[in-house]
C-alpha positions in Angstrom: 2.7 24.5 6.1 1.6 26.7 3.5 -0.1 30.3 4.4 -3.7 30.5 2.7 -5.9 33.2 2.2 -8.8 31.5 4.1 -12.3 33.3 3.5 -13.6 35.5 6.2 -17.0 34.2 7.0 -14.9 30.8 8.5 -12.6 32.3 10.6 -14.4 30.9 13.5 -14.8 27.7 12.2 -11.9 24.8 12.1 -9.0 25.4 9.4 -8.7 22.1 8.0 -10.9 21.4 5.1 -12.3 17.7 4.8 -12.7 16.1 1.1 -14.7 13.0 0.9 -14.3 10.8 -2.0 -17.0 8.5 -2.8 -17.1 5.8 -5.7 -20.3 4.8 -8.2 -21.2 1.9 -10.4 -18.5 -0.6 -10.4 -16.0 -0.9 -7.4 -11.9 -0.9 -8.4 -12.5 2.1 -10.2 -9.7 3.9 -8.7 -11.1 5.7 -5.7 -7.4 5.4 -3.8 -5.3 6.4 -7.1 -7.4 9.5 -7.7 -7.6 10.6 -3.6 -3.3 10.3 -3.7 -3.4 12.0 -7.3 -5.4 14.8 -5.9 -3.1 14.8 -2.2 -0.2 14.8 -4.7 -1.3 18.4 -6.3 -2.4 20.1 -2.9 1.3 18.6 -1.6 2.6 20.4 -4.5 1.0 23.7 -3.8 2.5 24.2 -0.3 -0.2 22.4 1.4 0.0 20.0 4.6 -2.7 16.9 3.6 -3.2 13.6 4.7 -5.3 10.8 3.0 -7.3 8.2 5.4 -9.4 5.5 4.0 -12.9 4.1 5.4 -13.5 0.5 4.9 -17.2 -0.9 5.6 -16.1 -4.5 5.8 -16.8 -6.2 9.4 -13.4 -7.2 10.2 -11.4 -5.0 12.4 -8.5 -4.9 9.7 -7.2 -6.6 6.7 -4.6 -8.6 9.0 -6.4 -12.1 9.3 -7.3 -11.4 5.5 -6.6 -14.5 3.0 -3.9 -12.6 0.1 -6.9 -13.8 -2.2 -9.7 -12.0 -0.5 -8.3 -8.9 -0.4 -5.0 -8.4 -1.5 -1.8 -7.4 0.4 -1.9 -6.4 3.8 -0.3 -2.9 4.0 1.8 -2.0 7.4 2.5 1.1 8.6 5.6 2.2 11.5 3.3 2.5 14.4 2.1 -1.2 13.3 -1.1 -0.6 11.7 -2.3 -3.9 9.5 -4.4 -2.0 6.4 -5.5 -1.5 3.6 -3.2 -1.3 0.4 -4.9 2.4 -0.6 -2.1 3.1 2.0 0.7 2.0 0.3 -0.9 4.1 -2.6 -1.2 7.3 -0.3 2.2 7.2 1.3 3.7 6.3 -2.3 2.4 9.7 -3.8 3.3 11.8 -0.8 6.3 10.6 0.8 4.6 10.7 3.9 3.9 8.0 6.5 0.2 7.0 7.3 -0.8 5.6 11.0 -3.5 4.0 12.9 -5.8 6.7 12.3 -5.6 6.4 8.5 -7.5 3.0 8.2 -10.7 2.8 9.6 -13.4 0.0 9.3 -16.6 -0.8 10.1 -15.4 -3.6 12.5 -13.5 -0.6 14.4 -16.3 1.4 14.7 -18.8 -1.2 16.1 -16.2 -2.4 18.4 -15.5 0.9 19.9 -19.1 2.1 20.5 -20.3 -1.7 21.9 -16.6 -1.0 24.4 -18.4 2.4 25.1 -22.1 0.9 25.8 -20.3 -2.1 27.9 -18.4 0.8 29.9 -21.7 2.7 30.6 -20.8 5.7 28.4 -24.2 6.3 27.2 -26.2 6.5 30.4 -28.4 4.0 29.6 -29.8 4.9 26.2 -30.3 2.4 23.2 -27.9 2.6 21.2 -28.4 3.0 17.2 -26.8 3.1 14.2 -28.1 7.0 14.0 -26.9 9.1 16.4 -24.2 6.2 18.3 -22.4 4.8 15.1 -22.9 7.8 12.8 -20.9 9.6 15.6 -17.9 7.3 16.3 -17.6 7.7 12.6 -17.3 11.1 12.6 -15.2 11.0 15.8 -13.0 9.1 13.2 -13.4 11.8 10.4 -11.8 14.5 13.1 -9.4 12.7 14.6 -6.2 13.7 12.1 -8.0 17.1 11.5 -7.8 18.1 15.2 -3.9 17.8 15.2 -3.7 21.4 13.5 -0.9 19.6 10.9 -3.1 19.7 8.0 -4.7 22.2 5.7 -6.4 19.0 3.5 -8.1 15.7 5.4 -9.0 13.4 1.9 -11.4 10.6 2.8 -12.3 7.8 0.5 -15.4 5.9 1.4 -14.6 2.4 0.6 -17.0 0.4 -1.9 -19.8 1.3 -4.2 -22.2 4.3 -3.0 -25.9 2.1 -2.4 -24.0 -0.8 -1.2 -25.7 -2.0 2.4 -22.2 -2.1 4.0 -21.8 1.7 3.3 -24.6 3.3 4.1 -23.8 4.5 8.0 -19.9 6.2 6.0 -22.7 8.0 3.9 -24.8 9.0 6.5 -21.5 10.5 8.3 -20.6 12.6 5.7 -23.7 14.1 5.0 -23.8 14.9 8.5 -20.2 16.2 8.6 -21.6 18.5 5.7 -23.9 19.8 7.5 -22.0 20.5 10.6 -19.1 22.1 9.4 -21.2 23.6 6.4 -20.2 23.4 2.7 -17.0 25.8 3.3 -15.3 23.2 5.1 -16.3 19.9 3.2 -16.4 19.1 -0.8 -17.4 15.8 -1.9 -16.2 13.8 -4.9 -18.1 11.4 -6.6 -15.6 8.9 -9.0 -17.9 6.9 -11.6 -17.2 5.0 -14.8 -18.4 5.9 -18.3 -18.9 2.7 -19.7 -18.5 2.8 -23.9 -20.4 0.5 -25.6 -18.6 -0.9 -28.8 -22.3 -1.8 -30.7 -24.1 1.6 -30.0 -20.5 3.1 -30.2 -21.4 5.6 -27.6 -20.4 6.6 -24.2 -23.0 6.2 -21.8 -23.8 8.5 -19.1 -26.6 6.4 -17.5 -24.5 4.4 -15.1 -23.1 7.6 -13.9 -26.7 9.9 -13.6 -28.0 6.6 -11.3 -25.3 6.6 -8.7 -25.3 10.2 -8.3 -28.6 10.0 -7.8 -28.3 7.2 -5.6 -26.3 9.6 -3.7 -28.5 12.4 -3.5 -31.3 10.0 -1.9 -28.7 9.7 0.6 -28.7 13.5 1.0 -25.3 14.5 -0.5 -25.0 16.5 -3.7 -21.6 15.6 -4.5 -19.6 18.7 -6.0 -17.3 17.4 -8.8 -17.8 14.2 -10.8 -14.5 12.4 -11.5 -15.3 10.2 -15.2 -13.2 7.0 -15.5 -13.1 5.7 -19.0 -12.0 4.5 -22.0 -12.5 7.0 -24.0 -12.5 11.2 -24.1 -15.5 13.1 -22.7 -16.7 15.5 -25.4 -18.5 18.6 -24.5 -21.8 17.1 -25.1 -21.4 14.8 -22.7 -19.9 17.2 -20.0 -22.8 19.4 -20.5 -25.4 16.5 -20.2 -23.6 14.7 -17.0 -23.0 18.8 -15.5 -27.0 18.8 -16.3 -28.6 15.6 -15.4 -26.1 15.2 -12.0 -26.5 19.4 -10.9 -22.5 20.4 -11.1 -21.0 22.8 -13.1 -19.6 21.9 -16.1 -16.5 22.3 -15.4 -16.7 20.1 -12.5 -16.9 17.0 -14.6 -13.5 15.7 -14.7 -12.0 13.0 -17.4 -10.1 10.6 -15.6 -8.9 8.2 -18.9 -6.9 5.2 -18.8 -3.6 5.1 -18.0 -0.4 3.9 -18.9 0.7 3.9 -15.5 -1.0 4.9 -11.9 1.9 7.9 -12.1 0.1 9.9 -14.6 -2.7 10.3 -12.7 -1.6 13.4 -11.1 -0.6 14.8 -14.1 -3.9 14.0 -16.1 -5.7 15.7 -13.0 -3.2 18.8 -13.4 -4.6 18.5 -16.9 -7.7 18.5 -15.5 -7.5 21.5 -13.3 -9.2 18.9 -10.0 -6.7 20.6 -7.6 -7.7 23.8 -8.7 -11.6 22.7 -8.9 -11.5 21.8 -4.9 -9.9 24.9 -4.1 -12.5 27.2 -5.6 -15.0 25.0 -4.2 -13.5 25.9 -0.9 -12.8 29.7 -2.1 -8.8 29.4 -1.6 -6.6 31.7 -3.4 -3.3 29.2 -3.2 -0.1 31.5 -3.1 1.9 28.8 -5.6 1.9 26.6 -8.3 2.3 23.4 -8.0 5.8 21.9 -8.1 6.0 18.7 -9.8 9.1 18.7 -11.7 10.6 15.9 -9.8 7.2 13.7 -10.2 7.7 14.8 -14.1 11.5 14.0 -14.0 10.5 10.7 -12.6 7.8 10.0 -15.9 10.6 10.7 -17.7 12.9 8.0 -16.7 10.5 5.7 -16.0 8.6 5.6 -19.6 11.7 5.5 -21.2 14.4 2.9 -20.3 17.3 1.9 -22.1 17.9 -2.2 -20.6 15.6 -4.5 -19.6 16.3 -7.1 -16.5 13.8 -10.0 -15.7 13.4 -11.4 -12.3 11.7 -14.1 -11.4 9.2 -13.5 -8.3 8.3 -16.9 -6.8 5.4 -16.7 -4.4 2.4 -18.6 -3.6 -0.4 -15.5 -4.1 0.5 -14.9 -7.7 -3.2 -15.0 -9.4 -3.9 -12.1 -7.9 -0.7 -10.0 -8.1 -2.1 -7.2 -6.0 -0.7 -9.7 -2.7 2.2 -8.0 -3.9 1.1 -4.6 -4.7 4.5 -3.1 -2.7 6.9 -5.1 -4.3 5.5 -4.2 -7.5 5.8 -0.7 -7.4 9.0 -1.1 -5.6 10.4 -2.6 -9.1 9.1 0.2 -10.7 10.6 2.7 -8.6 14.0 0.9 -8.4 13.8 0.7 -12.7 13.4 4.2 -13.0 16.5 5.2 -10.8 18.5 2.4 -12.6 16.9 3.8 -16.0 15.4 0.0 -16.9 12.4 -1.9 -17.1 11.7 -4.4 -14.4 10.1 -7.2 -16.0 7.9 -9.4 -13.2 8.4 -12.9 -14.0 5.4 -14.5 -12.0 6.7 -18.3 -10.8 3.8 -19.9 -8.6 6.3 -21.8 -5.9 4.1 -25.2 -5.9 4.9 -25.4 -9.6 8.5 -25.5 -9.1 9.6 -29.5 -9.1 13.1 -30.8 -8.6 12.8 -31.6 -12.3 12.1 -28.4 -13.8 13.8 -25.7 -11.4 16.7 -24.9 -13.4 14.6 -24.6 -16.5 12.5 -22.2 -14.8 15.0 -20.4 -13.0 18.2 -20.4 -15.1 17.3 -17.2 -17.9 16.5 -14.8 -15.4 18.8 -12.2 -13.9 17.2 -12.1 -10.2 14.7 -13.8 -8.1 12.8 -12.7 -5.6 11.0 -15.0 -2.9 8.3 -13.3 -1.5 6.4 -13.2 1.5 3.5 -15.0 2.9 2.3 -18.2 5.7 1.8 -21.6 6.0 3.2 -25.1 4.5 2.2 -24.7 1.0 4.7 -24.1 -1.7 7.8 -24.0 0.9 9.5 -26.9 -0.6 9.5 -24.5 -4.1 10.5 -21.7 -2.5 13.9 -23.5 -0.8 14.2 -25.1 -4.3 14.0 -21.9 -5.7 16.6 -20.4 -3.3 18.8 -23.5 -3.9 19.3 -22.6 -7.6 20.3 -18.2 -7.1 22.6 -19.5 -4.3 24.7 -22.2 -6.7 24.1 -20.6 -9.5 24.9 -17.1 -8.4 22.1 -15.5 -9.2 21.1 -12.1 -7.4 18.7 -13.4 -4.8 16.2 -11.3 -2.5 14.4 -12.7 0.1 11.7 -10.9 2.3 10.5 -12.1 5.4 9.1 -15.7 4.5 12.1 -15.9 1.6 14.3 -15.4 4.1 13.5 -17.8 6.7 13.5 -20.4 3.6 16.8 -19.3 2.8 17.7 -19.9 6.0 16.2 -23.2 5.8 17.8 -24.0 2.7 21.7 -23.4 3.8 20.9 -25.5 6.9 19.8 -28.4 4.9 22.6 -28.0 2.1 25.2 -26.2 2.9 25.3 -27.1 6.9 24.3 -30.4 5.9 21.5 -30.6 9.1 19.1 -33.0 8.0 15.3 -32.6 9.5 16.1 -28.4 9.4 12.6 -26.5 9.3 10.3 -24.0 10.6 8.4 -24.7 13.8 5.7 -23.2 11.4 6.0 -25.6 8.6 7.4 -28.6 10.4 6.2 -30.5 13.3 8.8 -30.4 16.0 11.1 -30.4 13.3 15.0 -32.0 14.9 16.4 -28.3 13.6 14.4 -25.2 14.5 16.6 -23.0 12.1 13.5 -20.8 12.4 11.1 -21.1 15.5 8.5 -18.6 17.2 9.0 -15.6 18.4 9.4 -16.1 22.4 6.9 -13.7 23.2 4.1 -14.9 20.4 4.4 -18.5 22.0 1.3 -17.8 24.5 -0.8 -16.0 22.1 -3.8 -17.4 21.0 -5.7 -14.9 19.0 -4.8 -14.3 15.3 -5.7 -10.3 14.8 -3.1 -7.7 15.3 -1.3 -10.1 17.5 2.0 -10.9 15.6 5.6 -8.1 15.4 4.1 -5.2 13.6 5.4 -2.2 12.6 8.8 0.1 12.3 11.5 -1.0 14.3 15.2 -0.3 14.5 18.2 -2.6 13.2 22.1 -2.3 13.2 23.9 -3.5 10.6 27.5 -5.3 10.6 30.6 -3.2 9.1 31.1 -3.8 5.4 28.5 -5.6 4.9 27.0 -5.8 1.7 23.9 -4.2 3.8 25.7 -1.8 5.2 27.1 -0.8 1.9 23.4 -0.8 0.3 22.3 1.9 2.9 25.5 3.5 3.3 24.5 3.4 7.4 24.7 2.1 10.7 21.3 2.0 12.1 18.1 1.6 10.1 14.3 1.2 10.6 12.2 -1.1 8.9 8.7 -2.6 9.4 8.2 -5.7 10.5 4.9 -8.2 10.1 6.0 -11.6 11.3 6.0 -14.4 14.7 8.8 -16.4 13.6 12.6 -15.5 13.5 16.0 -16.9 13.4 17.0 -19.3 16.4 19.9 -17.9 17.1 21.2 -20.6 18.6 22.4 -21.7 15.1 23.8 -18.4 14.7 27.8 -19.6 14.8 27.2 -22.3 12.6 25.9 -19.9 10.0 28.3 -17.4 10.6 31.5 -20.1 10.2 30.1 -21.8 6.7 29.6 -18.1 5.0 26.3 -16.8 6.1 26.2 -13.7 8.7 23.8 -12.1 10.6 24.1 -8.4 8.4 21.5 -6.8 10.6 20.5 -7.4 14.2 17.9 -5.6 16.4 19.8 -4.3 19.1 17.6 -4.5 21.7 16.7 -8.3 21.4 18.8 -9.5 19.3 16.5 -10.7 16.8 18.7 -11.3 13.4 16.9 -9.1 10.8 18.9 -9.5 7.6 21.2 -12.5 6.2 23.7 -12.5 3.1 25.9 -14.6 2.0 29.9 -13.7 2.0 31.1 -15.5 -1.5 28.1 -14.6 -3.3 27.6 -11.7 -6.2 24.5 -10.2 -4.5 22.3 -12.1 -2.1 20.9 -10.8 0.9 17.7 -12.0 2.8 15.6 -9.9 5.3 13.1 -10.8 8.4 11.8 -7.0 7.3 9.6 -5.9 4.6 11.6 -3.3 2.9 8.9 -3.0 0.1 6.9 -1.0 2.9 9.4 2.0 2.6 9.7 3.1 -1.1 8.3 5.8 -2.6 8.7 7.6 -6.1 10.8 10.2 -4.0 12.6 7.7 -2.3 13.1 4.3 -3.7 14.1 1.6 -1.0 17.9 1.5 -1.3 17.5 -3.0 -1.5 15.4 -2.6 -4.5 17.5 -0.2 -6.2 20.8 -1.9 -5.7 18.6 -5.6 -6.6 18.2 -4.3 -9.7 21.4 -2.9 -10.3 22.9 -6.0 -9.4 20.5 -8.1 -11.8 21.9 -6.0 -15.3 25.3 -7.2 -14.2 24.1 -10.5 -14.0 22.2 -10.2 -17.2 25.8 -8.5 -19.0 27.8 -11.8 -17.5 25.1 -14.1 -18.5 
């Protein structure tokens, strides 16, 4: 952790310094990219931060969330179901995230109505101001009173005047005034909209929201502009005088060619620099982003191009897939290509037109996900990369229908299934997890999180991650029936990685194959522009030879 010259006048207060970003006008602005941008900058400065993320929807967490609704469900190693802001946060920084990093409104009212059943509050009637207020504030602290970071960044979730948020906006201006403006600086992202008749940028959507804010009570400090277009110094001057900030608070925050250059646009931007004077800090280095530049580098500029094929049953909305995503991209870069997502909806994929679909590419991917619909497209899919020999991947739901898909053709078992797509099927290839068989409610009830996995001697695993023993995190209630285990094992398939505490089989490949390998794990969870995940890397790797032999 960095040594700062903190100011005198603080010395008695706390030492970590709480940031609160807050988003205006339109949601999907960006609020999650521009908190890990800004972590990114103070991380490259010497500093210790952390990046946690309110939510104000009702449910408890995004774990009984449809794909559809909200997008992928982000997990982290102590088994947290979230929001995929956290994927985004421990992309930039190479750090994990916990529990305490996703916090909704569903948590908070469930924790102070526990504490009013329990008779914590003496009898009083308990209210949204001072009762729910505090347990969000409670929530605020709870990473800052570790003593590992310098920087706690907050983003408030949705639009500031939305219903849902106003009790996260009560909080902070309360947490202002607590720890007084030394220890808290609040960012406000909006959008200049441009309007192609008038030709103009407008700065109206943004002067409402702010204040929209300030009826709330907080003046926020620095305006972060999304738009389309460059903010002249008219219109910094106008926004600076309309919205009360300096002028050189207003921060341009144009569109991007990829979510990687926003750190470097808000180096451009001085916003690292513009929080640190807010806080009068005198940072002892400059920031050190050589590796995040090296990384531009090779990502904007590839020399090959490999297309793989990424059959799931979420793809209208590709951020159900937001890790896997960005796990191509990282794995491109170290292989100095371009990842090319071919999106293949599995209930379009027919008997009839598999190989057409499936033939030109040089990998496919089948992806995660629940329930009976579009199985039979993924096994078809599988089917084709195992006979055909092209590089296959499959994550958690792709590989129990890999699994699936030997036992019917290869193994020649007819009626083998899922217990969770087949009823009482005569071949549970795949069937419940033993302990999940009694459980009854749906939220944060299934094999979550980080755990540990051995993998078998020269395996094509164990050559991927050049180890023994691995962790991975897990989000799943079905798994291999290992009572089919030898019959896999004889006809080519093996059991690469095992948990050896239970036995549970966590990765599958096949022995006479160029480059398939299937995992109960979501390996997508784990890579980061610092670390790609080694599957993705040598996926790719194994796709351009495919693509030279092709």
């Amino acid at each position: 952790m960095l040594t700062v010259i903190w100011p005198t006048h603080s010395s008695q207060m706390t030492k970590t310094k709480y940031i609160f970003v807050t988003g205006g006008v339109t949601s999907s602005l960006g609020k999650g990219i521009i908190a890990a941008s800004l972590a990114k900058l103070l991380q490259s400065r010497g500093f210790s931060v952390t990046i946690q993320k309110f939510d104000p929807y009702i449910n408890i967490d995004p774990g009984t969330l449809n794909p559809y609704e909200h997008g992928e469900c982000y997990v982290t190693d102590d088994g947290a179901e979230t929001d995929l802001d956290l994927g985004h946060y421990e992309r930039f920084l190479n750090i994990p995230t916990s529990q305490s990093n996703n916090v909704t409104t569903g948590k908070i009212y469930n924790n102070v109505i526990q504490k009013e059943r329990a008779g914590d509050f003496l009898g009083k009637t308990v209210q949204v101001i001072p009762h729910i207020t505090d347990e969000i504030k409670s929530n605020f602290y709870k990473l800052g009173e570790t003593g590992l970071y310098d920087f706690i960044i907050t983003e408030i979730g949705g639009c500031v005047g939305d219903i849902e948020s106003l009790p996260f906006i009560e909080a902070v201006r309360q947490t202002r005034f607590e720890l007084g403006s030394d220890h808290v600086v609040s960012i406000h992202l909006t959008l200049i909209p441009y309007l192609k008749a008038a030709g103009e940028l407008k700065t109206k959507p943004t002067q409402h929201s702010v204040k929209e804010l300030l009826e709330a009570g907080i003046q926020p400090d620095i305006l972060v502009c999304r738009s389309e277009y460059e903010l002249n110094n008219e219109i910094r001057r106008k926004l600076a005088l309309f919205c009360n900030v300096q002028i050189d608070h207003v921060i341009e925050s144009l569109d991007a060619e990829t979510i990687y250059d926003v750190p470097i646009l808000m180096l451009k931007e001085k916003l690292d620099l513009r929080v640190l004077d807010k806080f009068n800090i005198r940072s002892k280095e400059e920031p050190n982003i050589a590796s995040w530049k090296e990384y531009l580098v090779r990502l904007k500029n590839p020399t090959s191009i490999v297309k793989i094929g990424l059959v799931g049953k979420y793809i209208e909305l590709k951020d159900a897939y937001k890790s896997i995503i960005e796990s191509f991209i990282h794995a491109g870069a170290v292989k100095d290509c371009k990842v090319e997502i071919v999106w293949i909806q599995s209930e379009d994929i027919q008997d009839d037109n598999c190989l057409e679909l499936l033939s030109d590419l040089n990998g496919i991917l089948v992806a995660p996900g629940f329930g009976e619909r579009g199985i039979d497209g993924k096994i078809s899919a599988i089917k084709i990369a195992r006979e055909h020999s092209i590089p296959f991947f499959g994550i958690c739901l792709g590989m129990q229908c890999a699994v699936v898909e030997f036992a019917r053709n290869v193994l020649n078992l007819n009626g083998a299934s899922s217990t969770e797509i087949g009823n009482s099927p005569l071949h549970p290839v795949i069937d419940i997890m033993e302990e999940q068989k009694n459980i009854k409610k749906m939220g944060g009830t299934m094999r979550l999180g980080a755990y540990t996995c051995l993998l078998e001697q020269d395996s094509l695993a164990n050559k991927v991650y050049e180890q023994h023993e691995i962790s991975e995190r897990h989000r799943h209630r079905y798994e291999f029936n290992n009572d089919y285990l030898s019959r896999f094992k004889e006809a080519g398939m093996i059991a690469s990685g095992i948990n050896k505490e239970t036995g549970l089989v966590e990765i599958m490949e096949l022995k006479n194959h160029p480059w398939f390998i299937a995992t109960q794990f979501h390996p997508e969870l784990k890579s980061t522009v610092i670390n790609p995940h080694p599957l993705f890397v040598a996926f790719v790797d194994a796709a351009l030879k495919h693509k030279k032999n092709q």
